[in-house]
TORKOL-4160 file (C-alpha; in steps of 0.2 Angstrom, whole numbers, padded with zeros to 4 digits, m for minus):
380
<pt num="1" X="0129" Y="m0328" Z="m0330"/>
<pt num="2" X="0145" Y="m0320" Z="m0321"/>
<pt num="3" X="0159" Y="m0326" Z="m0329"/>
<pt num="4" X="0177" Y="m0324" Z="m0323"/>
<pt num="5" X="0192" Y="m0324" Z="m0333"/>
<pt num="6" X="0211" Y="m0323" Z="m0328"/>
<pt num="7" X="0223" Y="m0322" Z="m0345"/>
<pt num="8" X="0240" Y="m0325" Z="m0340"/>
<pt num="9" X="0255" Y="m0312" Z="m0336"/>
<pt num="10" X="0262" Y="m0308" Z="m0350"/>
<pt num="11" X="0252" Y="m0296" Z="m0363"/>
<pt num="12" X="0236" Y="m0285" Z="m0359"/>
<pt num="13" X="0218" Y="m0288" Z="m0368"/>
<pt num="14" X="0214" Y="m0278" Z="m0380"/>
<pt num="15" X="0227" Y="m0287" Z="m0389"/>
<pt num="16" X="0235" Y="m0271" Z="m0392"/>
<pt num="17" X="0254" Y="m0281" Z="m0395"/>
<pt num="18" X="0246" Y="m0297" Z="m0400"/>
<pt num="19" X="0249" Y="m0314" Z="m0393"/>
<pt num="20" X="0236" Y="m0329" Z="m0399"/>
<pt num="21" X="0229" Y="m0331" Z="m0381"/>
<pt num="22" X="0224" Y="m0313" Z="m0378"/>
<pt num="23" X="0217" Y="m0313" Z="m0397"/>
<pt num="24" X="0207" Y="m0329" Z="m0395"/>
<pt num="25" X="0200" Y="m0324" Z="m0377"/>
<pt num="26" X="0196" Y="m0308" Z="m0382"/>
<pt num="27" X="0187" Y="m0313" Z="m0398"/>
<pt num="28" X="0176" Y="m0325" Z="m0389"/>
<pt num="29" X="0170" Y="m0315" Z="m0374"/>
<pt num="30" X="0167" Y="m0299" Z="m0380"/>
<pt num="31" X="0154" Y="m0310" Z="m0392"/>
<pt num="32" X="0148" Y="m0319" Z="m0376"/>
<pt num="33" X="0147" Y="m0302" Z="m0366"/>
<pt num="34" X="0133" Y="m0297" Z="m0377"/>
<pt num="35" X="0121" Y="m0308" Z="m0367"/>
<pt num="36" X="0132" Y="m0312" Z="m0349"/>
<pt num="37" X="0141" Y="m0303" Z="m0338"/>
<pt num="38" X="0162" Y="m0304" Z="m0340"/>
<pt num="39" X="0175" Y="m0297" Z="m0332"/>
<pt num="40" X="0193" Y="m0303" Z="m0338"/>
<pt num="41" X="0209" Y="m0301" Z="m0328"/>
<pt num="42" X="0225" Y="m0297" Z="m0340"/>
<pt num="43" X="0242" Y="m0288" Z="m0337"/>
<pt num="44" X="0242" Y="m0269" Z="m0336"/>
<pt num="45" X="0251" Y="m0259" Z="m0352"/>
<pt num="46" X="0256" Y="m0239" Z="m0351"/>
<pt num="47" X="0241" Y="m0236" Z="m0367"/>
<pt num="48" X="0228" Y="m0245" Z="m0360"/>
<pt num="49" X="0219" Y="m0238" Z="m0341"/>
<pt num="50" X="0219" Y="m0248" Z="m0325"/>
<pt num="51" X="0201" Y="m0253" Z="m0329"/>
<pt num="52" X="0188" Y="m0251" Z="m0344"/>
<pt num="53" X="0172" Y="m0258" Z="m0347"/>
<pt num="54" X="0166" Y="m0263" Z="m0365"/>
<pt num="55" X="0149" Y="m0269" Z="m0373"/>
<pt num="56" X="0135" Y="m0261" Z="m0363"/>
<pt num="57" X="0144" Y="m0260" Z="m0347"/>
<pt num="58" X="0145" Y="m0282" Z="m0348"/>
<pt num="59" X="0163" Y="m0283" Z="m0353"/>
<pt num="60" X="0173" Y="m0276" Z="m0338"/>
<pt num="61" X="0194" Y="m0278" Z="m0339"/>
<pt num="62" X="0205" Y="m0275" Z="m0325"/>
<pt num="63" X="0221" Y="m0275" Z="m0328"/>
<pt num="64" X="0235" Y="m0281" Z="m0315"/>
<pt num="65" X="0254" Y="m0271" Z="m0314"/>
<pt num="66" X="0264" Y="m0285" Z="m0310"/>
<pt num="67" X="0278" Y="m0297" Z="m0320"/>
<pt num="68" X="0281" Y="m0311" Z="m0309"/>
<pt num="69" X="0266" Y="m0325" Z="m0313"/>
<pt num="70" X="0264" Y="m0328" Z="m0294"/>
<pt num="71" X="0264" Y="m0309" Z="m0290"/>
<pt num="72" X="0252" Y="m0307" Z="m0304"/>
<pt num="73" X="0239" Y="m0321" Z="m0299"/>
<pt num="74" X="0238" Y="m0315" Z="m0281"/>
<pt num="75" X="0233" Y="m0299" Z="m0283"/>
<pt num="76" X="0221" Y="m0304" Z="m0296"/>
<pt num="77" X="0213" Y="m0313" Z="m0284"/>
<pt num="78" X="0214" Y="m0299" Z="m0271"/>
<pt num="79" X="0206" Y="m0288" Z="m0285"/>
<pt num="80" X="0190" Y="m0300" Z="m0285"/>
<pt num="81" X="0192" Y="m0310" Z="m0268"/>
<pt num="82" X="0174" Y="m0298" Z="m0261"/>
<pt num="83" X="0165" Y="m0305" Z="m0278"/>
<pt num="84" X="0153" Y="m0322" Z="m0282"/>
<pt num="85" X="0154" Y="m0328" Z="m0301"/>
<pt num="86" X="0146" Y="m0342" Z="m0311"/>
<pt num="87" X="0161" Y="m0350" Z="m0319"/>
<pt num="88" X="0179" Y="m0344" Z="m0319"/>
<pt num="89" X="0189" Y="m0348" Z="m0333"/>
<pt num="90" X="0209" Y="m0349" Z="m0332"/>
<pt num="91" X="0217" Y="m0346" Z="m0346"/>
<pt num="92" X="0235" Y="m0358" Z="m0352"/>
<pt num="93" X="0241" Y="m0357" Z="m0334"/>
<pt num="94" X="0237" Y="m0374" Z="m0325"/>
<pt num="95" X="0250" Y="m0366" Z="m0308"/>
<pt num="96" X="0236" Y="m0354" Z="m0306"/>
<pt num="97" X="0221" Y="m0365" Z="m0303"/>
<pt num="98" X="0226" Y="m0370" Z="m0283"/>
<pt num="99" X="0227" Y="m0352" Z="m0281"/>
<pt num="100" X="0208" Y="m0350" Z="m0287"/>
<pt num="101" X="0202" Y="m0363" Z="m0279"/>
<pt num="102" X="0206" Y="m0359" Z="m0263"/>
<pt num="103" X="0199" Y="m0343" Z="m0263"/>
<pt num="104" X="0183" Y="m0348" Z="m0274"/>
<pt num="105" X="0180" Y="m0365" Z="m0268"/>
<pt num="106" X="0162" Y="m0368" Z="m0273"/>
<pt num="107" X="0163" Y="m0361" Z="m0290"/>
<pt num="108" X="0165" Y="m0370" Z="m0306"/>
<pt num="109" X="0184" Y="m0368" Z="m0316"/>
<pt num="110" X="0185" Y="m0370" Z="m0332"/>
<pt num="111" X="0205" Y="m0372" Z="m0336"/>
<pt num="112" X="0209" Y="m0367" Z="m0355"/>
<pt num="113" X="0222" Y="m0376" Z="m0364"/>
<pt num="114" X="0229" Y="m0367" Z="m0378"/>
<pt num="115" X="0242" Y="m0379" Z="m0383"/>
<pt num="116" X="0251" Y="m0395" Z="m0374"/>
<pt num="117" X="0266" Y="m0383" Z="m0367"/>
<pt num="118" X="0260" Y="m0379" Z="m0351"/>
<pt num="119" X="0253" Y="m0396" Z="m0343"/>
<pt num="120" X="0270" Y="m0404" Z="m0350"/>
<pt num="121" X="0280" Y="m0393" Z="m0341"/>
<pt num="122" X="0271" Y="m0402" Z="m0324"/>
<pt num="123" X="0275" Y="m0419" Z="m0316"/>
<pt num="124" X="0260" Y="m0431" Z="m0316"/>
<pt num="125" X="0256" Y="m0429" Z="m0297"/>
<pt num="126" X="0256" Y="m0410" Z="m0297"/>
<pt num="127" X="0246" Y="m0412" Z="m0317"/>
<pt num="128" X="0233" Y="m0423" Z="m0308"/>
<pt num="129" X="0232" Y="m0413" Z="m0294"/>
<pt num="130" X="0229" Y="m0398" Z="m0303"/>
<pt num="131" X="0215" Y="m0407" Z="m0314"/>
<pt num="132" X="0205" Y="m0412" Z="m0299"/>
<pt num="133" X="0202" Y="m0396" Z="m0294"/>
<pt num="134" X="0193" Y="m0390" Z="m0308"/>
<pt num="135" X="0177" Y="m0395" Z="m0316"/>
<pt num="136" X="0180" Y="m0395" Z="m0336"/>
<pt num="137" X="0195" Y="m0393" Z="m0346"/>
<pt num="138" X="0194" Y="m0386" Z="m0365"/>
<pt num="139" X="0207" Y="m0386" Z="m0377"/>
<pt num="140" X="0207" Y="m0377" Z="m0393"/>
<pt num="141" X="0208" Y="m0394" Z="m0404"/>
<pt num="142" X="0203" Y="m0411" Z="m0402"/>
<pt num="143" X="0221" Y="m0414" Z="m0405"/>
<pt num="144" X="0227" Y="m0406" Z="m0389"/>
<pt num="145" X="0208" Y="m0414" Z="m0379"/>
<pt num="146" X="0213" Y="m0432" Z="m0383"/>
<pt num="147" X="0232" Y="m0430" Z="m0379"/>
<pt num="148" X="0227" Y="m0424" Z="m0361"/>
<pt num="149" X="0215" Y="m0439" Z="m0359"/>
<pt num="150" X="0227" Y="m0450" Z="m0362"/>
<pt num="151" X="0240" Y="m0445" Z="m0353"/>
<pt num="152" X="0224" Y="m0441" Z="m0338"/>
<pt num="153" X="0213" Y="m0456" Z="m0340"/>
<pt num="154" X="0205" Y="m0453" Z="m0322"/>
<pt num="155" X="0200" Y="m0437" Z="m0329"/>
<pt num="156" X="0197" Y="m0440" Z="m0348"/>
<pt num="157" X="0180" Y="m0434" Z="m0345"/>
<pt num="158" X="0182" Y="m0416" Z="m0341"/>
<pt num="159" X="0191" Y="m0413" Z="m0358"/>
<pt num="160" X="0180" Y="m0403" Z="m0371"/>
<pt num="161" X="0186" Y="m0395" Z="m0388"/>
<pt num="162" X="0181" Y="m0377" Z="m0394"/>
<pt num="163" X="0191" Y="m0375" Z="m0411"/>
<pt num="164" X="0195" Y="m0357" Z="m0413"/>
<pt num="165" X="0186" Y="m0346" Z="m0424"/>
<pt num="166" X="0193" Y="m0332" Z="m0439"/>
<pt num="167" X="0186" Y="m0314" Z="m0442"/>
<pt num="168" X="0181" Y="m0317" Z="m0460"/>
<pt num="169" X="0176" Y="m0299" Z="m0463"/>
<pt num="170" X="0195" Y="m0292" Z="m0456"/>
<pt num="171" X="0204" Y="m0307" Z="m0463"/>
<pt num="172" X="0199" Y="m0308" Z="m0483"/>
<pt num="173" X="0202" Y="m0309" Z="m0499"/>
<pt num="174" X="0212" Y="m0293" Z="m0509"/>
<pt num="175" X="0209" Y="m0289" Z="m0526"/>
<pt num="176" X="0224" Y="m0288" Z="m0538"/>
<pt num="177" X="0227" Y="m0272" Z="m0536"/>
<pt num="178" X="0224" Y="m0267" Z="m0516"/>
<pt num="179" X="0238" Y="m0281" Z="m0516"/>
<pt num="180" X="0249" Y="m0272" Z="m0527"/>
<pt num="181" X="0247" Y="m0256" Z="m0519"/>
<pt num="182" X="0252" Y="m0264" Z="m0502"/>
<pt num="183" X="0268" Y="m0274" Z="m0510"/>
<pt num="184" X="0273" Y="m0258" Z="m0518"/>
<pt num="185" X="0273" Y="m0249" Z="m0500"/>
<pt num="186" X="0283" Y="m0263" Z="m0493"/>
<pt num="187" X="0294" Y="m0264" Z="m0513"/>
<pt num="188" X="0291" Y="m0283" Z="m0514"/>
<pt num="189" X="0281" Y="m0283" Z="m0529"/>
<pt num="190" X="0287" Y="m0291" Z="m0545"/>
<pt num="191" X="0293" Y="m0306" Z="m0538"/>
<pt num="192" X="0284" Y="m0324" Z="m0531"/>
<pt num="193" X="0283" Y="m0322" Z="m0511"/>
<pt num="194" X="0285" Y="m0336" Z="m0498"/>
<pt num="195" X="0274" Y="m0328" Z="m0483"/>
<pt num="196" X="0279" Y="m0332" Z="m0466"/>
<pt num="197" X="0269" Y="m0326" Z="m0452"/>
<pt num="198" X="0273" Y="m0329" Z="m0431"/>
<pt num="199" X="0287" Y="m0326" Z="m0416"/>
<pt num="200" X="0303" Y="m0327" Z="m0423"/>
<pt num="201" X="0310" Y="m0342" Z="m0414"/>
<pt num="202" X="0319" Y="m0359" Z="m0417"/>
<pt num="203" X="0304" Y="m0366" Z="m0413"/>
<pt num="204" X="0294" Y="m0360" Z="m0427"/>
<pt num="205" X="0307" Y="m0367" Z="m0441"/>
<pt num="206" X="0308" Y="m0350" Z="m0451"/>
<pt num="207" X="0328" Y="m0359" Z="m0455"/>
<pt num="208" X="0318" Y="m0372" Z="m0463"/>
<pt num="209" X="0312" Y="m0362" Z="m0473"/>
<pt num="210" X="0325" Y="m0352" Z="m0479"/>
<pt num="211" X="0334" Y="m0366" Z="m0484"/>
<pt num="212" X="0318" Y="m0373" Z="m0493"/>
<pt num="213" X="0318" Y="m0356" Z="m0502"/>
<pt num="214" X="0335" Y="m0355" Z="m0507"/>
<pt num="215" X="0332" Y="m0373" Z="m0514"/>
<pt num="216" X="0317" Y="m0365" Z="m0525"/>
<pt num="217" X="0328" Y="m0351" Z="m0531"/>
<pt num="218" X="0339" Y="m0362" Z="m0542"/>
<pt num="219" X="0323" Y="m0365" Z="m0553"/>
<pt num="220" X="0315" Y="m0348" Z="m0549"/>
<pt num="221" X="0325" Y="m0338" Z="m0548"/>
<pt num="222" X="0312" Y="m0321" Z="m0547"/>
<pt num="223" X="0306" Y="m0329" Z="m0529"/>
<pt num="224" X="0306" Y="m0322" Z="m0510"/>
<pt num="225" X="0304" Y="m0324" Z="m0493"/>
<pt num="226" X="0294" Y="m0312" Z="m0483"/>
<pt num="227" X="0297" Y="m0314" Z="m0465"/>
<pt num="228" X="0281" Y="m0304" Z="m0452"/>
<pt num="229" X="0283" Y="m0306" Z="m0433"/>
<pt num="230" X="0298" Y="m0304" Z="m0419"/>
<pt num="231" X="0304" Y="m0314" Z="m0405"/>
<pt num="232" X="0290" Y="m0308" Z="m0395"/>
<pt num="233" X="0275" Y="m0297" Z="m0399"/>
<pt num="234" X="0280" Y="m0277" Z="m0399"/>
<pt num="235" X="0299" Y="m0282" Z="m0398"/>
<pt num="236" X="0313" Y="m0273" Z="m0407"/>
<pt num="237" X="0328" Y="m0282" Z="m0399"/>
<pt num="238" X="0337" Y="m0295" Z="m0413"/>
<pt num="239" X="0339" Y="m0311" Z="m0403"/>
<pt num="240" X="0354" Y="m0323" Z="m0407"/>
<pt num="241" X="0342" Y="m0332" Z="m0416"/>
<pt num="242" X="0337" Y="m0320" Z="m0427"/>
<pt num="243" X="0354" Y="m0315" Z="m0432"/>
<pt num="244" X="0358" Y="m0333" Z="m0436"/>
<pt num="245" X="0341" Y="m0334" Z="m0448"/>
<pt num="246" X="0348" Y="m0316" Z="m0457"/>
<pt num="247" X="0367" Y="m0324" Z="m0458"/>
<pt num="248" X="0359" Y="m0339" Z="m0465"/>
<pt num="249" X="0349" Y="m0331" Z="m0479"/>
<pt num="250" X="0365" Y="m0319" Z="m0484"/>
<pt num="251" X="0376" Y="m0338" Z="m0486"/>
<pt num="252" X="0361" Y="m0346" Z="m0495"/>
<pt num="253" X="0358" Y="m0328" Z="m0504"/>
<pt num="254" X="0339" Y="m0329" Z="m0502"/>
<pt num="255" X="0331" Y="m0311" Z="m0504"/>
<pt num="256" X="0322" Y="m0307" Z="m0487"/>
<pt num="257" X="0310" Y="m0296" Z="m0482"/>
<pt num="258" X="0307" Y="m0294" Z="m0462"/>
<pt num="259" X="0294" Y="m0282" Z="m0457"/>
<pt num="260" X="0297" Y="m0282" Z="m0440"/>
<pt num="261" X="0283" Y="m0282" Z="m0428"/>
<pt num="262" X="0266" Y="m0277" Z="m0433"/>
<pt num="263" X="0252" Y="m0272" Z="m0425"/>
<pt num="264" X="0236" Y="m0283" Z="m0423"/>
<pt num="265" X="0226" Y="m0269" Z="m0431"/>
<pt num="266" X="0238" Y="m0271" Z="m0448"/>
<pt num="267" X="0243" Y="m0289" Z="m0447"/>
<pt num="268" X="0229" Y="m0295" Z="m0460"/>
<pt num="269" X="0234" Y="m0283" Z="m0473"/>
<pt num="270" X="0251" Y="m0291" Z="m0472"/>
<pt num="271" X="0247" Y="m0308" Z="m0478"/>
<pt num="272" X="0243" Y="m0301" Z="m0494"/>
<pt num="273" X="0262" Y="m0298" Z="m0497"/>
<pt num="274" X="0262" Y="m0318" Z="m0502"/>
<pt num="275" X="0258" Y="m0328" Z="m0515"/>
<pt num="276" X="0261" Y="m0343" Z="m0503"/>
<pt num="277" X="0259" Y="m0344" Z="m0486"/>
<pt num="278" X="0269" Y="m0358" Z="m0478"/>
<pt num="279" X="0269" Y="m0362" Z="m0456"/>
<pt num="280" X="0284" Y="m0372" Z="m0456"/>
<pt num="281" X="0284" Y="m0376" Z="m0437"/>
<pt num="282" X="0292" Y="m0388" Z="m0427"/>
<pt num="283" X="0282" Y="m0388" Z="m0413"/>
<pt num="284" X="0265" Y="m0398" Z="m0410"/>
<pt num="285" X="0257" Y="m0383" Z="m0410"/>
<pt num="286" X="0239" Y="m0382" Z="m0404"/>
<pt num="287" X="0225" Y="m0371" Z="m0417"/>
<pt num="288" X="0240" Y="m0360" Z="m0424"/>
<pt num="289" X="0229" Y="m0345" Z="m0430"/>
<pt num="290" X="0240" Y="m0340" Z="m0445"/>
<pt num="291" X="0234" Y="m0354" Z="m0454"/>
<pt num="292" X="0215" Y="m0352" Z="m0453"/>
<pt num="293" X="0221" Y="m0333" Z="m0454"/>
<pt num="294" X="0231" Y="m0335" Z="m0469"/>
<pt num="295" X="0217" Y="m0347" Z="m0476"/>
<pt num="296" X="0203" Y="m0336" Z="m0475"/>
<pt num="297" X="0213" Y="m0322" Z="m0484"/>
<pt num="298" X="0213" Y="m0333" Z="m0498"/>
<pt num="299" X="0230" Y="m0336" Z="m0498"/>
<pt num="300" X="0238" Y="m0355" Z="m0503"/>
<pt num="301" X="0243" Y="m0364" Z="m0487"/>
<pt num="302" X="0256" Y="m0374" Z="m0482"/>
<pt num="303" X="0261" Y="m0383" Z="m0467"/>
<pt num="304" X="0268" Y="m0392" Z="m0455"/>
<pt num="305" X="0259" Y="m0410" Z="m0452"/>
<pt num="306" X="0260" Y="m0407" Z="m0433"/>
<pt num="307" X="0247" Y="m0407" Z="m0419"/>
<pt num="308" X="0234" Y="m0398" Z="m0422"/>
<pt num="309" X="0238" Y="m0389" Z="m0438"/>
<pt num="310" X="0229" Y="m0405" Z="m0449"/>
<pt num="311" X="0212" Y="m0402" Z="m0441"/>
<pt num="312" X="0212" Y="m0384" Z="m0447"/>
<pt num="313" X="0220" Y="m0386" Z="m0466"/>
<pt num="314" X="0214" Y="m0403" Z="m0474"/>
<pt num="315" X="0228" Y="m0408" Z="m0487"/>
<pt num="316" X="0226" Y="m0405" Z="m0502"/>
<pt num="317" X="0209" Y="m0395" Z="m0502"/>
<pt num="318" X="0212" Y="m0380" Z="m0491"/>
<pt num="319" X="0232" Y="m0381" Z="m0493"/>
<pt num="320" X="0247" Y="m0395" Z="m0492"/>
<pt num="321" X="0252" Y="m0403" Z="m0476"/>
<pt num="322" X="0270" Y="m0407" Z="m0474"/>
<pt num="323" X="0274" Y="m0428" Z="m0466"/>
<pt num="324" X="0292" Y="m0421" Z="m0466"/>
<pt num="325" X="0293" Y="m0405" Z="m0457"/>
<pt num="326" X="0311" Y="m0405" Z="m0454"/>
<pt num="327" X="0314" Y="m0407" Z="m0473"/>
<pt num="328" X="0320" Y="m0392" Z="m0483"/>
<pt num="329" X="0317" Y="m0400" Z="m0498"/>
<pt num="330" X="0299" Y="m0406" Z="m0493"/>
<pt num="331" X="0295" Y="m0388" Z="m0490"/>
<pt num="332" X="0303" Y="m0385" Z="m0509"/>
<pt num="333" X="0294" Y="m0396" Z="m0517"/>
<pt num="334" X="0277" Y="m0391" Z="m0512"/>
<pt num="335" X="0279" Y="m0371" Z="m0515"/>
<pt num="336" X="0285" Y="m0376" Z="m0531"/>
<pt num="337" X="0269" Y="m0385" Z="m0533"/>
<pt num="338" X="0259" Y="m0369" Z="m0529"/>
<pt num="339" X="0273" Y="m0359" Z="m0539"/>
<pt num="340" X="0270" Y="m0370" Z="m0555"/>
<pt num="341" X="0252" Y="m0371" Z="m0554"/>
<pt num="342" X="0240" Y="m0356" Z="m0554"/>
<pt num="343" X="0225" Y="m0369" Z="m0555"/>
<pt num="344" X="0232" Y="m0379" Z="m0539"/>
<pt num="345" X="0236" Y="m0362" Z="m0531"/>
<pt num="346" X="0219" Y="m0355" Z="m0534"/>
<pt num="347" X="0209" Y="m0372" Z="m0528"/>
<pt num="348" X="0218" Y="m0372" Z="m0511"/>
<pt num="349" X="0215" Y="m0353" Z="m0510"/>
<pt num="350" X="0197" Y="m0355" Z="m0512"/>
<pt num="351" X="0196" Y="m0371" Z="m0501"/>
<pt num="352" X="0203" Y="m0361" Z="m0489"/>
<pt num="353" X="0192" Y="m0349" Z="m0488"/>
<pt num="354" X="0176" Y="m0360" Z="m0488"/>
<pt num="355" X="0184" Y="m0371" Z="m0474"/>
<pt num="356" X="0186" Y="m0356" Z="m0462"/>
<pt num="357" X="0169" Y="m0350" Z="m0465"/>
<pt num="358" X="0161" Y="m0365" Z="m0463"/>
<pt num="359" X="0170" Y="m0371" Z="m0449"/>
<pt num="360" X="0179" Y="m0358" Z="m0438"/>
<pt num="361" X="0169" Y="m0345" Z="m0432"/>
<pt num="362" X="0170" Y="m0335" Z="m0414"/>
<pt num="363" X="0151" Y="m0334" Z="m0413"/>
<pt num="364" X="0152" Y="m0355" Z="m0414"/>
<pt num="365" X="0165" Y="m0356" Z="m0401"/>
<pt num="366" X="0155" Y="m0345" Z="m0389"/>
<pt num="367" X="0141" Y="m0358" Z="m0391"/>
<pt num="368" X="0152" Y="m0370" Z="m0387"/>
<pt num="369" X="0160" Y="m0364" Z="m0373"/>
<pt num="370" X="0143" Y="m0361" Z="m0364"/>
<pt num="371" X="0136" Y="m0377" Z="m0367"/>
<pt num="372" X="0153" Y="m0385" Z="m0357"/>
<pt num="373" X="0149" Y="m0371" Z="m0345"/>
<pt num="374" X="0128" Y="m0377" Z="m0344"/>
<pt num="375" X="0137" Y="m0394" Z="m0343"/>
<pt num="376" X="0146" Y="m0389" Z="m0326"/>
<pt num="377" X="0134" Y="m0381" Z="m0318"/>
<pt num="378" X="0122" Y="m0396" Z="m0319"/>
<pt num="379" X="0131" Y="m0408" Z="m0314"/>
<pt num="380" X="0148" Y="m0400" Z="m0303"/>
């Protein structure tokens, strides 16, 4: 099978700076170009050549020089516009798909759907028109898949979930002391850590958090926040945002950590700077990887009760889901539950860890993904 896939504009495959599209998508079909042939459109970085071809010559990537989305798609499609494929999947970018259709107008699209953000941002007429030119639409949870047929009844039966998978071999439990090496090396050993993981924007709630751990450092006082990520994957600049989260934990005199950026290649040792890790987002996110991610590290999880997040940590087994996500105190309360309780802490760790590896696995989304795509093909 010739399989086509456009990522969108913003970050290059490998996921050299990141970005959970480009990490899911690549993850999946590397595993799938074992057995079919891929090539994957993403945007063009200075480390990373014009083209290269992975896994036995099956995994081609070519890699488009342009910002602007509409610049971007068209000469992606000028770069393929003399080749025949199988399926094309489009990845989180619903504007591209009148584009591929009109230069592929026999072949089956697949659109992906990554989160809700995208479609939403479309009026229902353009929404429609844009589903009825593709043959299948996945979504990464069921969550996001029975939103969209809602909202699209006439097209409810192109919908198809493929929950994410974790690399349970990279992302794993640390003994005691490969953790206290690494906290050492970043000097945030001897305390209790709140671990938060993502892009550094109001979005993600990380000044819910600070004023949740401010409100746990009047009982324990030992405790603090560890902050990983940026604004946007490999950037320095400190947005007004973040200057208002640091302000806020100097007024509230919580003890902060902020890594910056890291790598993709370093991010798993980093959730080992935690003793709790805690996603306190606002938005309906859709899989939210730094939960699994944190999960299968064997780290206690807590979270946001929002979209997705409750069909990837079931409360109270695999971590504690939050009703109240705007709530400080709600937040408070629950690391204070991990913080008090070594028993509960190391029941949801090991949940955790049992839930990802018997539920999220890339190798199980690939399958997946191919049956919608034998779907497709038999009936168009």
């Amino acid at each position: 099978m010739r399989i086509l896939v456009i990522l969108p504009e913003q970050l290059p495959v490998p996921p050299i700076l990141g970005g959970s599209v480009e990490t899911c998508t690549h993850n999946i079909f590397r595993r799938m170009a074992e057995k079919e042939q891929v090539t994957l459109i993403s945007r063009a970085h200075r480390n990373l050549p014009a083209q290269s071809v992975y896994v036995n010559g099956n995994y081609h990537i070519i890699r488009i020089p342009k910002r602007k989305r509409l610049d971007y798609i068209r000469a992606a499609l000028r770069r393929v516009r003399h080749r025949s494929f199988d399926i094309i999947q489009i990845e989180n970018r619903p504007t591209f798909v009148p584009y591929v259709r009109k230069m592929f107008p026999h072949t089956p699209i697949v659109l992906s759907l990554h989160s809700l953000t995208f479609m939403s941002a479309l009026d229902r007429k353009r929404a429609n028109a844009i589903l009825h030119k593709v043959n299948a639409v996945t979504s990464v949870v069921s969550f996001v898949s029975r939103t969209m047929k809602k909202r699209y009844p006439a097209h409810a039966h192109k919908f198809h979930t493929c929950i994410l998978g974790v690399d349970t071999s990279q992302f794993r439990p640390f003994s005691s002391s490969e953790k206290e090496v690494l906290r050492k090396q970043w000097k945030v050993s001897g305390t209790f850590n709140v671990l938060f993981v993502g892009r550094i924007v109001h979005g993600k709630g990380l000044h819910t958090l600070i004023r949740a751990v401010a409100r746990v450092k009047k009982k324990h006082p030992r405790v603090r926040l560890i902050v990983v990520g940026a604004s946007w994957p490999g950037v320095k600049r400190q947005t007004r945002y973040m200057k208002q989260v640091r302000s806020l934990s100097r007024k509230l005199r919580v003890p902060i950590r902020f890594t910056g950026y890291i790598p993709p290649a370093r991010v798993h040792r980093m959730y080992h700077l935690g003793d709790v890790f805690v996603c306190p987002t606002q938005f309906r996110e859709g899989f939210a990887t730094v939960n699994s991610e944190a999960m299968a590290s064997g780290i206690p999880v807590i979270a946001s009760n929002r979209g997705g997040i409750r069909e990837v940590v079931e409360h109270g087994v695999s971590g504690l889901l939050i009703r109240d996500y705007k709530s400080p105190t709600a937040f408070a309360r629950a690391i204070m539950r991990v913080k008090s309780s070594p028993e509960l802490a190391a029941r949801l760790a090991k949940g955790g860890r049992r839930r990802v590896k018997a539920n999220f696995s890339w190798i199980s989304t690939s399958r997946r993904l191919k049956k919608v795509y034998a779907r497709i093909q038999r009936h168009p």
